[in-house]
C-alpha positions in Angstrom: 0.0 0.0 0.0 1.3 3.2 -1.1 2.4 6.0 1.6 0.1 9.0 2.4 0.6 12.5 3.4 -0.3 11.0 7.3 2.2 8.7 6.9 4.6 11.0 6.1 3.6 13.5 8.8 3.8 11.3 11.0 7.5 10.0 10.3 8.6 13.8 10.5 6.8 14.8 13.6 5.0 17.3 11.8 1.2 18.0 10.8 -0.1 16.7 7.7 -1.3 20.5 7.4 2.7 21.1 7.6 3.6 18.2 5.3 1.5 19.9 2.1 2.9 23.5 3.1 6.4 22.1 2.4 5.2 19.8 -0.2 3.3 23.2 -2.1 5.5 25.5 -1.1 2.4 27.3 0.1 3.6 28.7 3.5 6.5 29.8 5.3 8.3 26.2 6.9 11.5 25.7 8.4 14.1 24.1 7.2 14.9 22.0 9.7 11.3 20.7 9.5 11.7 20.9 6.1 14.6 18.7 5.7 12.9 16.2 8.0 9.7 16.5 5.9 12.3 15.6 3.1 14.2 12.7 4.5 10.7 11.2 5.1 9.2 11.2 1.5 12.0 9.6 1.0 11.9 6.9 3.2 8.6 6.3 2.4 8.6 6.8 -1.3 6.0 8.8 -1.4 4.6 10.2 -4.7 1.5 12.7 -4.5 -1.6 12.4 -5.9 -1.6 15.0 -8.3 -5.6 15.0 -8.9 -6.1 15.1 -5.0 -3.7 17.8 -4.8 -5.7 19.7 -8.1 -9.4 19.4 -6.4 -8.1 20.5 -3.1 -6.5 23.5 -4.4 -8.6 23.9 -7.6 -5.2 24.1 -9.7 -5.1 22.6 -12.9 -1.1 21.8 -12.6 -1.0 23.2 -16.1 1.3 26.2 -17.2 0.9 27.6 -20.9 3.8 28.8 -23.2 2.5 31.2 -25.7 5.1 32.0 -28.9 4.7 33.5 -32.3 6.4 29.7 -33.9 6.9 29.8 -37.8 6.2 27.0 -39.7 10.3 26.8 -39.9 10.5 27.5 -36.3 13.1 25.2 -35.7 15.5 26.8 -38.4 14.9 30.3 -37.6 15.1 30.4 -34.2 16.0 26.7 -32.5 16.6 29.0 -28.7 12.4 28.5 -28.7 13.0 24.6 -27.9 16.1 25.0 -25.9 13.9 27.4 -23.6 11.3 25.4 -23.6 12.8 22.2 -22.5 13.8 24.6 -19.8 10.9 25.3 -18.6 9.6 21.6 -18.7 12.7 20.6 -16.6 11.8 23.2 -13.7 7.8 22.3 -14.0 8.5 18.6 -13.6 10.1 19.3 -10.5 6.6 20.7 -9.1 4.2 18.8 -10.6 3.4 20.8 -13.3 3.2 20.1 -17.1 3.8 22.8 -19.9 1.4 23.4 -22.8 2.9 24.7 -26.1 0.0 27.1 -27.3 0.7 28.7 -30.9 0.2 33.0 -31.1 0.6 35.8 -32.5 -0.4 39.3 -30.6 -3.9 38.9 -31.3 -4.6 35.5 -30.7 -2.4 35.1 -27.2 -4.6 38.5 -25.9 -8.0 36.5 -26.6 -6.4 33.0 -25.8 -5.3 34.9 -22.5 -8.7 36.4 -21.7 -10.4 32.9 -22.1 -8.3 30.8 -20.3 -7.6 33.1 -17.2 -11.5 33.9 -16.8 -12.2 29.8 -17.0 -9.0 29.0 -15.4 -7.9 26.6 -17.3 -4.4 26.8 -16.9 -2.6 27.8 -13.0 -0.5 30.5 -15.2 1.1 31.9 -18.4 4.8 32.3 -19.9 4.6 34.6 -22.7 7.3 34.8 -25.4 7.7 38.5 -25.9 6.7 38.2 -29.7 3.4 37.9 -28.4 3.1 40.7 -25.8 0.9 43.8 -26.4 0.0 46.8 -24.9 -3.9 45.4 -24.6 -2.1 42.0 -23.2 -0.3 43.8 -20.4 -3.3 45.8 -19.5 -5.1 42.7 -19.0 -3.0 40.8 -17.4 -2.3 43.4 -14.8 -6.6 44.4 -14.4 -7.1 40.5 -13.9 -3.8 39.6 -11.5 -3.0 36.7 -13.7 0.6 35.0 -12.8 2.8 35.0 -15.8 6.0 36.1 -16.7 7.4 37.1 -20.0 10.9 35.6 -21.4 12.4 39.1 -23.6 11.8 42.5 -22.4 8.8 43.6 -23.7 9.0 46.7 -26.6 6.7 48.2 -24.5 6.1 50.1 -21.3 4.3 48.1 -18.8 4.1 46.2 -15.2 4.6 42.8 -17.0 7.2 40.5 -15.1 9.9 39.9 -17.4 13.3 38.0 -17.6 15.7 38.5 -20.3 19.4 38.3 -21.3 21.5 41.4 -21.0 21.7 42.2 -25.3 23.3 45.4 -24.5 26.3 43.3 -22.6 26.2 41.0 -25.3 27.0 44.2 -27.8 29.6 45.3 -25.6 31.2 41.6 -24.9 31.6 41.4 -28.9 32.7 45.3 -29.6 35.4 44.4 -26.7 36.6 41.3 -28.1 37.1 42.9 -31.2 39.2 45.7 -30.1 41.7 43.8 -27.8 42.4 42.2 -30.8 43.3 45.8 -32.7 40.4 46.2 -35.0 39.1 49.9 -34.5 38.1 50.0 -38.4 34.6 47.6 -38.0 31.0 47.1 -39.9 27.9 45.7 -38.5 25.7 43.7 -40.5 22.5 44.2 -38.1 18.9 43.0 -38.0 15.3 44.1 -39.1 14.7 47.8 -37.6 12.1 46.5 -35.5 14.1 43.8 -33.7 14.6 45.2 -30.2 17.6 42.6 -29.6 19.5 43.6 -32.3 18.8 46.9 -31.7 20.0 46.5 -28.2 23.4 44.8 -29.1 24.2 47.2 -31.4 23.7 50.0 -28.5 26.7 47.6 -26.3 29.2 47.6 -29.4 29.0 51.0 -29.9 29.1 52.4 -26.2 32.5 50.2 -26.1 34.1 51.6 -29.4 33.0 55.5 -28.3 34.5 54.9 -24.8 37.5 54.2 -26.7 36.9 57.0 -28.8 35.7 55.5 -31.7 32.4 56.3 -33.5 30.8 54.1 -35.4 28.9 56.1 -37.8 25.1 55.0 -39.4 27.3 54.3 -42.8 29.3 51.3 -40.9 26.1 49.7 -39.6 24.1 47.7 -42.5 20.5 47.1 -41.9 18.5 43.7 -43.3 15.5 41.6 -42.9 18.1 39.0 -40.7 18.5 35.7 -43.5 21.4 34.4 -45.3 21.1 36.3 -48.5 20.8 39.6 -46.6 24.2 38.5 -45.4 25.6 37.9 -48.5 23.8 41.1 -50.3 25.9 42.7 -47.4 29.0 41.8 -48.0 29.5 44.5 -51.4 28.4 47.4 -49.0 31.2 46.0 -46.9 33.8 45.8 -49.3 32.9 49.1 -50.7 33.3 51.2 -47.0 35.9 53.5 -46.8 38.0 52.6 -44.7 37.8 48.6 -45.0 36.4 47.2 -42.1 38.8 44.8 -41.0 36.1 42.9 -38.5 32.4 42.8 -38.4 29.7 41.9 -36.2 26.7 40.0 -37.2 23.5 40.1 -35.7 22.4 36.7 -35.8 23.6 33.2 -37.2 22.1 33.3 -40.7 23.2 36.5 -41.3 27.0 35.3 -40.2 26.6 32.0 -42.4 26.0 35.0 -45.4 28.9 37.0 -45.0 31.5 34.4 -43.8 30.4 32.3 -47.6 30.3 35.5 -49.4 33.8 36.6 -48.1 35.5 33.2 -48.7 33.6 33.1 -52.3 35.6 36.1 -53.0 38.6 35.0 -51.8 38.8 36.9 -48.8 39.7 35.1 -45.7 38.4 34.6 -42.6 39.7 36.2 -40.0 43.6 37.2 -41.8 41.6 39.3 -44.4 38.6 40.1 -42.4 37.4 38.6 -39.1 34.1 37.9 -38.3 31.8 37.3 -34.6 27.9 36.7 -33.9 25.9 36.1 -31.5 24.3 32.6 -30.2 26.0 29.3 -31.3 22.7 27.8 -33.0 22.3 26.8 -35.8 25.3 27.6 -37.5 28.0 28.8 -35.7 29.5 25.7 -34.3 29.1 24.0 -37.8 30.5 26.3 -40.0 33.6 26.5 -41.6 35.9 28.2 -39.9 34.0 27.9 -36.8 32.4 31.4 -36.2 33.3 33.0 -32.6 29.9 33.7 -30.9 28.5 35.6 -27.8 26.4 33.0 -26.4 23.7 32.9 -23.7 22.2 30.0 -22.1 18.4 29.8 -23.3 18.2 26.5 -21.2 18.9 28.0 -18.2 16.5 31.4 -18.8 14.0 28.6 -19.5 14.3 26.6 -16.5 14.4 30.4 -14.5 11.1 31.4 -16.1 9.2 28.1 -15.0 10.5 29.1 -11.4 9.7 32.6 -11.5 5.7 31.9 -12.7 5.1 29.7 -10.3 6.7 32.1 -7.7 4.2 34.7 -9.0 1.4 32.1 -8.3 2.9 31.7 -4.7 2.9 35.6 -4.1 1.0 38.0 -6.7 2.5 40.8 -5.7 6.2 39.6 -6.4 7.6 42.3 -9.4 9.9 40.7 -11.5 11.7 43.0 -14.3 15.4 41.7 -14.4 17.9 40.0 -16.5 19.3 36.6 -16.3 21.8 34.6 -18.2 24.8 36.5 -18.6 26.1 36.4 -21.9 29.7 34.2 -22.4 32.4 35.2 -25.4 33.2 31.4 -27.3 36.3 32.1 -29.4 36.7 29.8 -32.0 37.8 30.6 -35.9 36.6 33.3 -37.0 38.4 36.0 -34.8 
Protein backbone atom coordinates (compact mmCIF):
# COMPACT_ATOMS: atom_id res chain seq x y z
CA UNK A 1 0.00 0.00 0.00
CA UNK A 2 1.34 3.15 -1.11
CA UNK A 3 2.44 6.04 1.55
CA UNK A 4 0.13 8.95 2.38
CA UNK A 5 0.57 12.49 3.37
CA UNK A 6 -0.34 11.03 7.25
CA UNK A 7 2.19 8.65 6.93
CA UNK A 8 4.60 11.02 6.13
CA UNK A 9 3.64 13.46 8.84
CA UNK A 10 3.75 11.27 11.03
CA UNK A 11 7.45 10.03 10.35
CA UNK A 12 8.64 13.82 10.48
CA UNK A 13 6.84 14.75 13.58
CA UNK A 14 4.99 17.28 11.76
CA UNK A 15 1.24 18.02 10.80
CA UNK A 16 -0.15 16.70 7.69
CA UNK A 17 -1.25 20.53 7.36
CA UNK A 18 2.69 21.11 7.59
CA UNK A 19 3.59 18.20 5.31
CA UNK A 20 1.48 19.87 2.07
CA UNK A 21 2.90 23.47 3.15
CA UNK A 22 6.37 22.09 2.43
CA UNK A 23 5.18 19.80 -0.25
CA UNK A 24 3.31 23.16 -2.12
CA UNK A 25 5.47 25.53 -1.10
CA UNK A 26 2.35 27.32 0.12
CA UNK A 27 3.63 28.67 3.54
CA UNK A 28 6.55 29.80 5.25
CA UNK A 29 8.31 26.19 6.89
CA UNK A 30 11.50 25.66 8.43
CA UNK A 31 14.13 24.13 7.19
CA UNK A 32 14.91 22.01 9.73
CA UNK A 33 11.30 20.74 9.53
CA UNK A 34 11.69 20.93 6.08
CA UNK A 35 14.55 18.75 5.66
CA UNK A 36 12.88 16.21 8.05
CA UNK A 37 9.73 16.48 5.94
CA UNK A 38 12.27 15.62 3.08
CA UNK A 39 14.21 12.75 4.52
CA UNK A 40 10.67 11.25 5.15
CA UNK A 41 9.22 11.22 1.49
CA UNK A 42 12.03 9.57 1.01
CA UNK A 43 11.94 6.95 3.21
CA UNK A 44 8.64 6.28 2.45
CA UNK A 45 8.56 6.75 -1.28
CA UNK A 46 5.97 8.80 -1.36
CA UNK A 47 4.58 10.20 -4.70
CA UNK A 48 1.47 12.72 -4.49
CA UNK A 49 -1.57 12.37 -5.92
CA UNK A 50 -1.64 15.03 -8.31
CA UNK A 51 -5.56 14.98 -8.90
CA UNK A 52 -6.05 15.05 -4.96
CA UNK A 53 -3.68 17.76 -4.83
CA UNK A 54 -5.71 19.68 -8.11
CA UNK A 55 -9.40 19.40 -6.43
CA UNK A 56 -8.06 20.52 -3.06
CA UNK A 57 -6.47 23.49 -4.44
CA UNK A 58 -8.63 23.88 -7.64
CA UNK A 59 -5.16 24.15 -9.67
CA UNK A 60 -5.14 22.60 -12.88
CA UNK A 61 -1.08 21.81 -12.57
CA UNK A 62 -1.01 23.22 -16.09
CA UNK A 63 1.31 26.24 -17.18
CA UNK A 64 0.86 27.57 -20.90
CA UNK A 65 3.84 28.85 -23.20
CA UNK A 66 2.54 31.17 -25.72
CA UNK A 67 5.06 31.97 -28.86
CA UNK A 68 4.75 33.45 -32.34
CA UNK A 69 6.42 29.72 -33.95
CA UNK A 70 6.92 29.80 -37.76
CA UNK A 71 6.20 27.03 -39.69
CA UNK A 72 10.27 26.77 -39.88
CA UNK A 73 10.50 27.53 -36.27
CA UNK A 74 13.12 25.15 -35.72
CA UNK A 75 15.48 26.79 -38.36
CA UNK A 76 14.94 30.28 -37.60
CA UNK A 77 15.11 30.44 -34.21
CA UNK A 78 15.98 26.67 -32.50
CA UNK A 79 16.64 28.97 -28.70
CA UNK A 80 12.41 28.54 -28.70
CA UNK A 81 13.02 24.59 -27.88
CA UNK A 82 16.12 25.00 -25.90
CA UNK A 83 13.93 27.43 -23.63
CA UNK A 84 11.30 25.40 -23.62
CA UNK A 85 12.80 22.25 -22.46
CA UNK A 86 13.84 24.56 -19.79
CA UNK A 87 10.86 25.33 -18.58
CA UNK A 88 9.64 21.61 -18.71
CA UNK A 89 12.67 20.64 -16.62
CA UNK A 90 11.83 23.20 -13.68
CA UNK A 91 7.75 22.31 -13.97
CA UNK A 92 8.51 18.57 -13.64
CA UNK A 93 10.12 19.26 -10.50
CA UNK A 94 6.64 20.74 -9.05
CA UNK A 95 4.18 18.85 -10.57
CA UNK A 96 3.39 20.78 -13.32
CA UNK A 97 3.16 20.13 -17.09
CA UNK A 98 3.82 22.84 -19.94
CA UNK A 99 1.39 23.36 -22.84
CA UNK A 100 2.86 24.72 -26.08
CA UNK A 101 0.00 27.14 -27.29
CA UNK A 102 0.66 28.67 -30.92
CA UNK A 103 0.20 32.96 -31.09
CA UNK A 104 0.60 35.78 -32.49
CA UNK A 105 -0.41 39.33 -30.59
CA UNK A 106 -3.87 38.94 -31.34
CA UNK A 107 -4.56 35.51 -30.72
CA UNK A 108 -2.41 35.15 -27.20
CA UNK A 109 -4.60 38.51 -25.90
CA UNK A 110 -7.99 36.52 -26.56
CA UNK A 111 -6.45 33.03 -25.76
CA UNK A 112 -5.29 34.89 -22.53
CA UNK A 113 -8.68 36.43 -21.71
CA UNK A 114 -10.41 32.89 -22.06
CA UNK A 115 -8.34 30.77 -20.34
CA UNK A 116 -7.62 33.14 -17.20
CA UNK A 117 -11.50 33.90 -16.76
CA UNK A 118 -12.21 29.81 -17.00
CA UNK A 119 -8.98 28.99 -15.36
CA UNK A 120 -7.95 26.60 -17.29
CA UNK A 121 -4.35 26.78 -16.87
CA UNK A 122 -2.65 27.81 -13.02
CA UNK A 123 -0.46 30.50 -15.18
CA UNK A 124 1.08 31.93 -18.43
CA UNK A 125 4.79 32.28 -19.91
CA UNK A 126 4.60 34.59 -22.69
CA UNK A 127 7.30 34.76 -25.43
CA UNK A 128 7.73 38.45 -25.92
CA UNK A 129 6.72 38.24 -29.65
CA UNK A 130 3.41 37.91 -28.41
CA UNK A 131 3.13 40.68 -25.79
CA UNK A 132 0.87 43.77 -26.37
CA UNK A 133 0.00 46.84 -24.88
CA UNK A 134 -3.93 45.45 -24.59
CA UNK A 135 -2.10 41.98 -23.20
CA UNK A 136 -0.28 43.81 -20.37
CA UNK A 137 -3.32 45.81 -19.48
CA UNK A 138 -5.07 42.69 -19.01
CA UNK A 139 -2.95 40.84 -17.38
CA UNK A 140 -2.30 43.39 -14.84
CA UNK A 141 -6.58 44.37 -14.39
CA UNK A 142 -7.09 40.49 -13.92
CA UNK A 143 -3.76 39.59 -11.46
CA UNK A 144 -3.04 36.71 -13.74
CA UNK A 145 0.61 35.05 -12.76
CA UNK A 146 2.82 34.97 -15.81
CA UNK A 147 5.99 36.11 -16.66
CA UNK A 148 7.38 37.05 -20.03
CA UNK A 149 10.94 35.60 -21.39
CA UNK A 150 12.43 39.14 -23.57
CA UNK A 151 11.79 42.45 -22.36
CA UNK A 152 8.78 43.61 -23.72
CA UNK A 153 8.99 46.67 -26.58
CA UNK A 154 6.75 48.24 -24.45
CA UNK A 155 6.09 50.13 -21.27
CA UNK A 156 4.31 48.09 -18.79
CA UNK A 157 4.06 46.17 -15.24
CA UNK A 158 4.58 42.79 -17.03
CA UNK A 159 7.20 40.54 -15.09
CA UNK A 160 9.91 39.87 -17.43
CA UNK A 161 13.26 38.03 -17.60
CA UNK A 162 15.74 38.49 -20.31
CA UNK A 163 19.39 38.28 -21.34
CA UNK A 164 21.55 41.40 -20.97
CA UNK A 165 21.74 42.16 -25.29
CA UNK A 166 23.35 45.36 -24.51
CA UNK A 167 26.25 43.27 -22.65
CA UNK A 168 26.25 41.01 -25.25
CA UNK A 169 26.96 44.17 -27.76
CA UNK A 170 29.60 45.30 -25.58
CA UNK A 171 31.23 41.57 -24.91
CA UNK A 172 31.56 41.40 -28.93
CA UNK A 173 32.67 45.25 -29.64
CA UNK A 174 35.43 44.36 -26.68
CA UNK A 175 36.59 41.29 -28.13
CA UNK A 176 37.14 42.93 -31.17
CA UNK A 177 39.16 45.69 -30.09
CA UNK A 178 41.68 43.78 -27.82
CA UNK A 179 42.44 42.23 -30.84
CA UNK A 180 43.31 45.80 -32.65
CA UNK A 181 40.38 46.16 -34.97
CA UNK A 182 39.10 49.92 -34.54
CA UNK A 183 38.11 50.00 -38.38
CA UNK A 184 34.62 47.58 -38.01
CA UNK A 185 31.04 47.06 -39.89
CA UNK A 186 27.88 45.68 -38.47
CA UNK A 187 25.75 43.73 -40.52
CA UNK A 188 22.53 44.16 -38.11
CA UNK A 189 18.92 42.97 -38.00
CA UNK A 190 15.35 44.08 -39.08
CA UNK A 191 14.70 47.83 -37.58
CA UNK A 192 12.08 46.52 -35.48
CA UNK A 193 14.09 43.82 -33.67
CA UNK A 194 14.59 45.20 -30.17
CA UNK A 195 17.62 42.60 -29.56
CA UNK A 196 19.54 43.63 -32.28
CA UNK A 197 18.84 46.88 -31.71
CA UNK A 198 19.99 46.47 -28.24
CA UNK A 199 23.42 44.83 -29.14
CA UNK A 200 24.19 47.20 -31.43
CA UNK A 201 23.68 49.97 -28.53
CA UNK A 202 26.69 47.60 -26.27
CA UNK A 203 29.15 47.64 -29.37
CA UNK A 204 28.96 51.01 -29.94
CA UNK A 205 29.08 52.36 -26.22
CA UNK A 206 32.51 50.19 -26.08
CA UNK A 207 34.13 51.65 -29.36
CA UNK A 208 32.96 55.46 -28.34
CA UNK A 209 34.51 54.92 -24.83
CA UNK A 210 37.47 54.19 -26.73
CA UNK A 211 36.92 57.01 -28.84
CA UNK A 212 35.67 55.48 -31.70
CA UNK A 213 32.39 56.28 -33.50
CA UNK A 214 30.84 54.14 -35.42
CA UNK A 215 28.92 56.09 -37.75
CA UNK A 216 25.08 54.95 -39.39
CA UNK A 217 27.26 54.33 -42.81
CA UNK A 218 29.34 51.27 -40.88
CA UNK A 219 26.05 49.70 -39.58
CA UNK A 220 24.09 47.70 -42.52
CA UNK A 221 20.54 47.06 -41.92
CA UNK A 222 18.54 43.66 -43.28
CA UNK A 223 15.47 41.56 -42.94
CA UNK A 224 18.05 38.96 -40.72
CA UNK A 225 18.47 35.74 -43.53
CA UNK A 226 21.39 34.37 -45.26
CA UNK A 227 21.08 36.32 -48.46
CA UNK A 228 20.83 39.63 -46.63
CA UNK A 229 24.19 38.52 -45.35
CA UNK A 230 25.64 37.91 -48.53
CA UNK A 231 23.80 41.08 -50.30
CA UNK A 232 25.90 42.71 -47.42
CA UNK A 233 29.05 41.83 -48.03
CA UNK A 234 29.54 44.49 -51.41
CA UNK A 235 28.37 47.36 -49.03
CA UNK A 236 31.20 45.99 -46.91
CA UNK A 237 33.77 45.80 -49.29
CA UNK A 238 32.95 49.10 -50.68
CA UNK A 239 33.29 51.23 -46.95
CA UNK A 240 35.87 53.51 -46.75
CA UNK A 241 37.98 52.64 -44.73
CA UNK A 242 37.82 48.65 -44.96
CA UNK A 243 36.44 47.22 -42.13
CA UNK A 244 38.83 44.75 -41.05
CA UNK A 245 36.11 42.91 -38.52
CA UNK A 246 32.43 42.77 -38.39
CA UNK A 247 29.69 41.95 -36.15
CA UNK A 248 26.72 40.04 -37.19
CA UNK A 249 23.54 40.14 -35.72
CA UNK A 250 22.37 36.74 -35.81
CA UNK A 251 23.59 33.18 -37.18
CA UNK A 252 22.05 33.34 -40.69
CA UNK A 253 23.20 36.53 -41.28
CA UNK A 254 26.99 35.28 -40.22
CA UNK A 255 26.58 31.96 -42.37
CA UNK A 256 25.96 34.95 -45.39
CA UNK A 257 28.92 36.96 -44.96
CA UNK A 258 31.52 34.39 -43.80
CA UNK A 259 30.45 32.29 -47.56
CA UNK A 260 30.32 35.46 -49.36
CA UNK A 261 33.80 36.61 -48.09
CA UNK A 262 35.51 33.22 -48.72
CA UNK A 263 33.65 33.08 -52.26
CA UNK A 264 35.63 36.12 -52.97
CA UNK A 265 38.61 34.99 -51.85
CA UNK A 266 38.83 36.87 -48.83
CA UNK A 267 39.75 35.06 -45.74
CA UNK A 268 38.37 34.56 -42.57
CA UNK A 269 39.69 36.21 -40.02
CA UNK A 270 43.65 37.20 -41.81
CA UNK A 271 41.64 39.34 -44.38
CA UNK A 272 38.62 40.07 -42.37
CA UNK A 273 37.37 38.59 -39.06
CA UNK A 274 34.05 37.95 -38.29
CA UNK A 275 31.81 37.34 -34.56
CA UNK A 276 27.93 36.69 -33.89
CA UNK A 277 25.92 36.13 -31.47
CA UNK A 278 24.25 32.63 -30.21
CA UNK A 279 25.99 29.35 -31.27
CA UNK A 280 22.74 27.80 -32.97
CA UNK A 281 22.33 26.78 -35.80
CA UNK A 282 25.27 27.64 -37.53
CA UNK A 283 28.04 28.84 -35.71
CA UNK A 284 29.47 25.69 -34.30
CA UNK A 285 29.07 24.01 -37.77
CA UNK A 286 30.48 26.26 -40.02
CA UNK A 287 33.58 26.52 -41.58
CA UNK A 288 35.88 28.24 -39.92
CA UNK A 289 33.97 27.90 -36.77
CA UNK A 290 32.39 31.40 -36.18
CA UNK A 291 33.34 33.02 -32.59
CA UNK A 292 29.91 33.68 -30.85
CA UNK A 293 28.49 35.58 -27.85
CA UNK A 294 26.41 32.98 -26.39
CA UNK A 295 23.68 32.88 -23.68
CA UNK A 296 22.18 29.99 -22.13
CA UNK A 297 18.35 29.79 -23.30
CA UNK A 298 18.20 26.52 -21.23
CA UNK A 299 18.89 28.03 -18.18
CA UNK A 300 16.52 31.41 -18.83
CA UNK A 301 13.99 28.58 -19.53
CA UNK A 302 14.32 26.65 -16.52
CA UNK A 303 14.36 30.35 -14.49
CA UNK A 304 11.07 31.36 -16.13
CA UNK A 305 9.19 28.14 -14.97
CA UNK A 306 10.45 29.13 -11.36
CA UNK A 307 9.72 32.64 -11.55
CA UNK A 308 5.74 31.91 -12.70
CA UNK A 309 5.11 29.69 -10.33
CA UNK A 310 6.75 32.07 -7.72
CA UNK A 311 4.22 34.68 -8.98
CA UNK A 312 1.39 32.14 -8.27
CA UNK A 313 2.86 31.70 -4.74
CA UNK A 314 2.87 35.63 -4.10
CA UNK A 315 0.96 37.95 -6.73
CA UNK A 316 2.47 40.83 -5.65
CA UNK A 317 6.24 39.62 -6.45
CA UNK A 318 7.57 42.30 -9.42
CA UNK A 319 9.94 40.66 -11.55
CA UNK A 320 11.69 42.98 -14.31
CA UNK A 321 15.42 41.71 -14.41
CA UNK A 322 17.92 39.97 -16.47
CA UNK A 323 19.32 36.60 -16.34
CA UNK A 324 21.84 34.60 -18.18
CA UNK A 325 24.79 36.50 -18.57
CA UNK A 326 26.07 36.36 -21.94
CA UNK A 327 29.71 34.21 -22.45
CA UNK A 328 32.39 35.22 -25.43
CA UNK A 329 33.20 31.43 -27.29
CA UNK A 330 36.34 32.11 -29.38
CA UNK A 331 36.66 29.77 -32.05
CA UNK A 332 37.79 30.60 -35.86
CA UNK A 333 36.64 33.29 -37.02
CA UNK A 334 38.36 35.95 -34.81
Amino acid sequence: MSATIRDVAKKAGVSPSTVSKALNESGAVSADTLKKIQQAVKALNYQPNARARSFATRATMHIVFLADFPYDAAFVNPHLFEIMRGVQHSLDKKGYALIMKQADVKSAYAYTETAAAQHQVDGFIFHASVVSKKLASLVARENIPHVVIGRPNIESRMCWIDTDNQLSGEQAAQHLLDLGHTAIAIVNGKADDMISWRRLLGAKRVYKENGIDIVQTQVIQTTSSITDGARAVKKLLHMNPRPTAVICANNPLALGVLQELQNRGIRVPQDMALITYDSYPFAMFSEPLMTAVDINMYDMGQEAARLVLRKMRHPEVQIQSYTTMPTLIRRETT
